[in-house]
C-alpha positions in Angstrom: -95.2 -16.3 83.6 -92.1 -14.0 84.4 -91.2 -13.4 87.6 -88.5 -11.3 89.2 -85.4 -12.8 90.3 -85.7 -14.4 94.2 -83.1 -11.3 95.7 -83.3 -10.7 99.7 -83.1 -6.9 99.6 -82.1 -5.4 102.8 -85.5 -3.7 103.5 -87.2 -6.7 102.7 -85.2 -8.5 104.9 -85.7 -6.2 107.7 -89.2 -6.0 107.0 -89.8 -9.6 107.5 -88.0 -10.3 110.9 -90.1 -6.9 111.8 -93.4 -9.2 111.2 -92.0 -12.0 113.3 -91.4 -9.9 116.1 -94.7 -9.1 116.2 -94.9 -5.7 114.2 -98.0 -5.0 112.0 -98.0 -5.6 108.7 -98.9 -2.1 106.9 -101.8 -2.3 105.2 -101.3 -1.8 101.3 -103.7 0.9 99.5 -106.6 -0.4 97.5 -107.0 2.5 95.4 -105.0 4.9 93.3 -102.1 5.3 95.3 -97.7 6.8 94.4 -96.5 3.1 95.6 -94.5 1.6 92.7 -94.9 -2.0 91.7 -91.6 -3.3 93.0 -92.7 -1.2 96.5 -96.1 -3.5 96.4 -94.1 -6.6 95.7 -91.5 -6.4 98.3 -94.1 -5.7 101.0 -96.2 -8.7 99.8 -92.5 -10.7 99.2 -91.6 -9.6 102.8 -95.5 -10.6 104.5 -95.2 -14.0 102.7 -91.6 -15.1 103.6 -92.4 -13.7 107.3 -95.9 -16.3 107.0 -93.7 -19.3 105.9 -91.2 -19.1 108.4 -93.4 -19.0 111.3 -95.5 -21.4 110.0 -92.8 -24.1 108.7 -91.0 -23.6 112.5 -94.1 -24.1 114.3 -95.7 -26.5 111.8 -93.3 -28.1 110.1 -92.6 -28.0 106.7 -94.4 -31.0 105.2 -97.6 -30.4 106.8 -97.3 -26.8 105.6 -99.7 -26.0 102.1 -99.6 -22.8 99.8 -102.9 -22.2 101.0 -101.8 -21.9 104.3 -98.7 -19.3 103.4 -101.1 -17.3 101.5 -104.4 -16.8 104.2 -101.1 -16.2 106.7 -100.1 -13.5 104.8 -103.1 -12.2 103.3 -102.7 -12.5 100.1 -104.4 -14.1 97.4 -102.8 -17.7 95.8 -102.9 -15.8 92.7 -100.2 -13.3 94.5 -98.1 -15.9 95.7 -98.0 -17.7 92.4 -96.8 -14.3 91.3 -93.7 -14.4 93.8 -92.8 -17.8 93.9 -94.1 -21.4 92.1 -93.7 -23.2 95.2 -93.1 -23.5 99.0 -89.7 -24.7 98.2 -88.9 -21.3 96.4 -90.4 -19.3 99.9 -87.7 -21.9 102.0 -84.8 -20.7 99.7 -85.5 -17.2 99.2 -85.8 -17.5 103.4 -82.7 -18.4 103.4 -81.1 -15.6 101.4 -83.2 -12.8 103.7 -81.5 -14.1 106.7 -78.2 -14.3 105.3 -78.9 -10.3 104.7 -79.4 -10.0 108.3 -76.4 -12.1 109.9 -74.1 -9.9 107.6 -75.7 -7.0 109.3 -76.1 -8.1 112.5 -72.8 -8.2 113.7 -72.3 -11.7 112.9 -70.2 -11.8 109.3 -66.1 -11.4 109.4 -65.1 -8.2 109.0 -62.4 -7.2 106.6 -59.7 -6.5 109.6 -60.9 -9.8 111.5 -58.4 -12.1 110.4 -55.4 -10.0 112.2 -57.4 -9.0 115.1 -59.3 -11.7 116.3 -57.9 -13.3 119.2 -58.7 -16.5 121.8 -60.8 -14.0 123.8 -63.4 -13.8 121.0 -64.7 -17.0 120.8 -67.1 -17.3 123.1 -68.4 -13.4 122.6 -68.7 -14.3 119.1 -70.8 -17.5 120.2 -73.0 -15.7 122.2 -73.8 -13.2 119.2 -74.4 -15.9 116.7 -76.8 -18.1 119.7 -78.3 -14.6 120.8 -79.3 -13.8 117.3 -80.6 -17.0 117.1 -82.7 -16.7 119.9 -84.5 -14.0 119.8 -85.8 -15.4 115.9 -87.0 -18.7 117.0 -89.3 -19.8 114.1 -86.6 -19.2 111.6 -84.4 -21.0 113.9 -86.4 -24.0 114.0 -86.8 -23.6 110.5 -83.6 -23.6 109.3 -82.0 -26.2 111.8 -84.7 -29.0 112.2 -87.1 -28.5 109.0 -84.6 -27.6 106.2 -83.1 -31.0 105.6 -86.6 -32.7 104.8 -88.0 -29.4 102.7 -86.5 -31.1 99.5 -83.1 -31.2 97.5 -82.9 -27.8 96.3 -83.1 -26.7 99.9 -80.7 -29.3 100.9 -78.2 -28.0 98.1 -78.7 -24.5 99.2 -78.5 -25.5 103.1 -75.3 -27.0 101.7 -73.9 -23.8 100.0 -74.3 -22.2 102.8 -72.4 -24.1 105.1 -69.4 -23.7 102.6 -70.1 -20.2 102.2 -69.8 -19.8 106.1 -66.8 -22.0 106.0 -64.9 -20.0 103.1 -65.9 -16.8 105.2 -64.5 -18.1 108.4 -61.5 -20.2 107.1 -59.1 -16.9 107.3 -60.1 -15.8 110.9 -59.4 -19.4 112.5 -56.0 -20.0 110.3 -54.7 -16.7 111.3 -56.3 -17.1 114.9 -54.4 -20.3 115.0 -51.2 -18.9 113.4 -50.8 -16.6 116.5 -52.4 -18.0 119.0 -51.1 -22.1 118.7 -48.7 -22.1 115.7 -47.5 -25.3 117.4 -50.4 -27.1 116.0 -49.9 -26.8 112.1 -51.7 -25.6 109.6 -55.3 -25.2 109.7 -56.7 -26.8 107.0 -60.2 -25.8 105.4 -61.4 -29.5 107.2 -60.5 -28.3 110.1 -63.0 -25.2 109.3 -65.6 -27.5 108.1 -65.2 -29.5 111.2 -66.1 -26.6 113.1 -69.2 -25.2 111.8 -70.5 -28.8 111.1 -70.3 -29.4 114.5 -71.8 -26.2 115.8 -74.6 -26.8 112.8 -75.1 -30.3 114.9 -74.4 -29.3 118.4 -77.2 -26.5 118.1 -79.8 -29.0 116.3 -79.5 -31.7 119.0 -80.1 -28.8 121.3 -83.4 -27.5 119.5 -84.5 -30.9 119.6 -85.7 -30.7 123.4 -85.2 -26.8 124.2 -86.6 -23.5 123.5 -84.5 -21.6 121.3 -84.6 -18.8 124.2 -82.3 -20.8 125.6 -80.0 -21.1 123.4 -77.2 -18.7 124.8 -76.5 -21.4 127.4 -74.6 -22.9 124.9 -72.2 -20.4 124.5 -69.5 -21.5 126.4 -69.8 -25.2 124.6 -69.9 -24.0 121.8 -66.7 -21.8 122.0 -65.2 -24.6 123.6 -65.9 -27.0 120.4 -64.2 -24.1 118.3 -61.1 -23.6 120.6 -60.8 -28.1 120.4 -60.3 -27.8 117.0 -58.5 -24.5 116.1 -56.3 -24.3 119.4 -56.0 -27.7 120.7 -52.8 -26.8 122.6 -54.6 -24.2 124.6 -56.4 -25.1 128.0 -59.9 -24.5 128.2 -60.8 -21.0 129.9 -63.9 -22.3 131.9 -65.4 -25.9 132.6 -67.6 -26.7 129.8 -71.4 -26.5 132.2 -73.8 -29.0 131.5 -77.2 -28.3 130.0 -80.3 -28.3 131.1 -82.8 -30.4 129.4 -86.5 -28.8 129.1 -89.2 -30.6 131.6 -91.4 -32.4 129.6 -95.1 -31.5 130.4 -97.2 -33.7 132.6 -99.7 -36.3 130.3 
C-alpha cells in the first residue's frame, strides 16, 4: 500500500504539541463534508503522533503496542496502518514534528547569529532550549531516555540529529570563540560535538530522577559546560549551583 511521504508540516506540528497541552482534539465529520483528504490525514497524522509521544514518555517505548497508539488517538488500526507500518515510523516522524517546532520556537541559529552572538548569550540560550523542554515533558522523556532502545533506525535518526544540531551550531561557537577567546585556537567541529554530547548527557542523567519542570535549573550548568569548552580562557560568570535531587516517595 502507498503511503505519503513521513513530512512534519508546520500545522501538523503545531497541531500535535496543541493535543499535549491538553487542547481537544476536533472532532472530524462523518458525513459529507469540504475537508480534503490530506486535511483528514494530517489531523489523524497530528492525533496519532500527539498519542505516541505521551504514551512512549509515560510508558515507555517497549511496553508501548499499535493498539495502544491507535485507541489513544481514536482511530482505527486500519488508520494507522494507513499513516505509518510501525511504531518505529510514529518515533521518527516524532522526531521531524519537533524539529519543526525548535526552528520556530526561538531555538535554531539565525542567519546573523554567528557575528552577533556573544558570552552573554549562553546561558539565555540554555534557558530557552531547557524551558522549551519543560513545558513538553512527554516528548522530553521520549526523546532523551526512550529513543536509544526504540530500535536502530531511531538510533540512526537520534544520531542525524545530533550532527545536524552540531553542523547548525559549529559557526556560532567558532565565531563566538574567534572574538571572544581567540587565545584558545581554533574550534574544531569535536569541540562542537563535545558540547551538545554533553548537554544531550547532562540533561538525560537529569531526567533520570527529576521532573522535566525542573529542568530550567540547569541553566546555568549547562551554559557553564558550553563556556568550558568554547571559552576555556574565560572565568565563569556565576558558581555553578548544585541540583536538587527529587524526594523519592515514601514505600
Amino acid at each position: 500500500m502507498d503511503r505519503p511521504a513521513i513530512s512534519a508540516k508546520l500545522d501538523t506540528a503545531l497541531a500535535v504539541f496543541q493535543l499535549l497541552s491538553g487542547a481537544s482534539a476536533p472532532a472530524l465529520p462523518r458525513h459529507r463534508h469540504d475537508l480534503s483528504r490530506d486535511d483528514v490525514r494530517e489531523s489523524q497524522r497530528a492525533r496519532v503522533l500527539a498519542a505516541a509521544i505521551d504514551l512512549f514518555g509515560a510508558n515507555g517505548y517497549a511496553t508501548t503496542t499499535v493498539l495502544d497508539i491507535a485507541k489513544r488517538a481514536g482511530v482505527s488500526r486500519k488508520t494507522f496502518y494507513e499513516l505509518y507500518d510501525t511504531k518505529e515510523d510514529v518515533f521518527l516522524d516524532a522526531y521531524q514534528a519537533v524539529g519543526v517546532l525548535v526552528s520556530r520556537s526561538g531555538l535554531a541559529p539565525r542567519d546573523n547569529a554567528a557575528t552577533t552572538a556573544t558570552p552573554d548569550d549562553l546561558e539565555p540560550f540554555a534557558r530557552r532550549l531547557l524551558t522549551v523542554l519543560a513545558t513538553t515533558p512527554e516528548a522530553t522523556r521520549m526523546f532523551f531516555l526512550e529513543a536509544l532502545g526504540a530500535g536502530p533506525s531511531v538510533r540512526r535518526r537520534r544520531a542525524e540529529a545530533v550532527n545536524e544540531f552540531v553542523d547548525s551550531l559549529g559557526p556560532i561557537l567558532s565565531a563566538l570563540r574567534g572574538r571572544a577567546d581567540p587565545a584558545s585556537g581554533e574550534l574544531s567541529r569535536a569541540h562542537c560535538h563535545l558540547v551538545v554530547a554533553g548537554g544531550i548527557e547532562l540533561i538525560t542523567e537529569y531526567l533520570a530522577d527529576h521532573d522535566p519542570a525542573e529542568l530550567p535549573d540547569l541553566t546555568s550548568v549547562l551554559a557553564e559546560v558550553v563556556r568550558v569548552v568554547v571559552l576555556p580562557n574565560l572565568e565563569p560568570v556565576a558558581p555553578t549551583p548544585r541540583r536538587k535531587k527529587r524526594a523519592s516517595p515514601d514505600v
